[in-house]
C-alpha positions in Angstrom: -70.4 247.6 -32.6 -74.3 247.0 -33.3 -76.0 245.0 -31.0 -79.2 243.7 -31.7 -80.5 245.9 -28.4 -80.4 249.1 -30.5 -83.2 250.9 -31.5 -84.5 250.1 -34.7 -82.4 246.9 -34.9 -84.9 245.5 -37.6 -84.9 248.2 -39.8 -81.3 248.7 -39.9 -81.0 244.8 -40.2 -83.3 244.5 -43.1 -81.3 247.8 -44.7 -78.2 246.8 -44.2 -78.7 243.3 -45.9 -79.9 244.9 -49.1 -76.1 246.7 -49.1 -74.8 243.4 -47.8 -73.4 240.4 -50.7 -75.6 237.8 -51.2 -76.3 234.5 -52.8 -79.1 234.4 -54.6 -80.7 233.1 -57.8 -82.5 235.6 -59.7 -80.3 238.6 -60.0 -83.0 240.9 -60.5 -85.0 239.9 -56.8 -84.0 240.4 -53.7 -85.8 237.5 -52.3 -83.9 234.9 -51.0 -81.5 234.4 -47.6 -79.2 237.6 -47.1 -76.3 237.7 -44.7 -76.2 240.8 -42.0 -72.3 241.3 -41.9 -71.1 243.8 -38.8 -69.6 246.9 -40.8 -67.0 246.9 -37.8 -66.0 243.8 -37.5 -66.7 241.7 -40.5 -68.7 238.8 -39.1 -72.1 237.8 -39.9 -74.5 239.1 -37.6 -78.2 237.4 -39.2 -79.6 235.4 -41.8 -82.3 237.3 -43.2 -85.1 235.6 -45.4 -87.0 237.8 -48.4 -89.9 236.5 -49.5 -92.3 238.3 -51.9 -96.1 238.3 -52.1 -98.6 240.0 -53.8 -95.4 242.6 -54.9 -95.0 243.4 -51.4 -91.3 242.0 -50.1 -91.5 240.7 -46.8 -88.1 240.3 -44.5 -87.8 237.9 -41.8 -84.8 237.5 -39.2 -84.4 233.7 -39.3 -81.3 233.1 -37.4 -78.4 235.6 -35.4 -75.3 235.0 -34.4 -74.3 237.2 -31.2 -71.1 237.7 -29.8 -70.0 235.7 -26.9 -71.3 238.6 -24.3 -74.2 239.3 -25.9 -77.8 237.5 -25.3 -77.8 234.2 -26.6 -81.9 234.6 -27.7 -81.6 238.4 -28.2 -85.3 239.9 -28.0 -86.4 243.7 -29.6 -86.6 246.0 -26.3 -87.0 248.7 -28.8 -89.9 247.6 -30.3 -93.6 249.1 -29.7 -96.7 246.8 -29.4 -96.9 243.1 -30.0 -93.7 243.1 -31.2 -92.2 244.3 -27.5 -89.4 242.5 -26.0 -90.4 239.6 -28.6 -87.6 237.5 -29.7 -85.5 238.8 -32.7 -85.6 235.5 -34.4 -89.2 235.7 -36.3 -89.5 239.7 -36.6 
């Protein structure tokens, strides 16, 4: 099962929600709010917002939902810099 502990979590978060269905009003963007779903299990793992600027698409984890035994506030372990052990919600 993917845990947000993983390495790369973002990366394979902001991938997986361009494969992932969304609702959305402009067909032909991807920006809007994208739901993560878990390819094992079915259930939404993240809300994920793309915004655009200056042609350059932007994604944002805005909210998670971990399992019952997984960190309630997961943060990125993985991550390198800044971005170390900060909290996934934001990145």
């Amino acid at each position: 099962m993917l845990t947000f502990k993983h390495a790369g979590v973002l990366a394979i978060t902001l991938a997986a929600t361009f494969m992932s269905s969304a609702a959305r009003a402009d067909n032909a963007s991807p920006v809007g709010v994208w739901k993560n779903i878990d390819d094992v299990s079915g259930k939404p793992r993240a809300l994920i917002r793309i915004t655009e600027s200056n042609g350059i698409l932007r994604g944002t984890v805005v909210k998670v939902f971990p399992g019952p035994d997984e960190d309630q506030n997961p943060k990125c372990g993985e991550c390198e810099g800044a971005r170390k052990n900060a909290p996934i919600v934001g990145l």
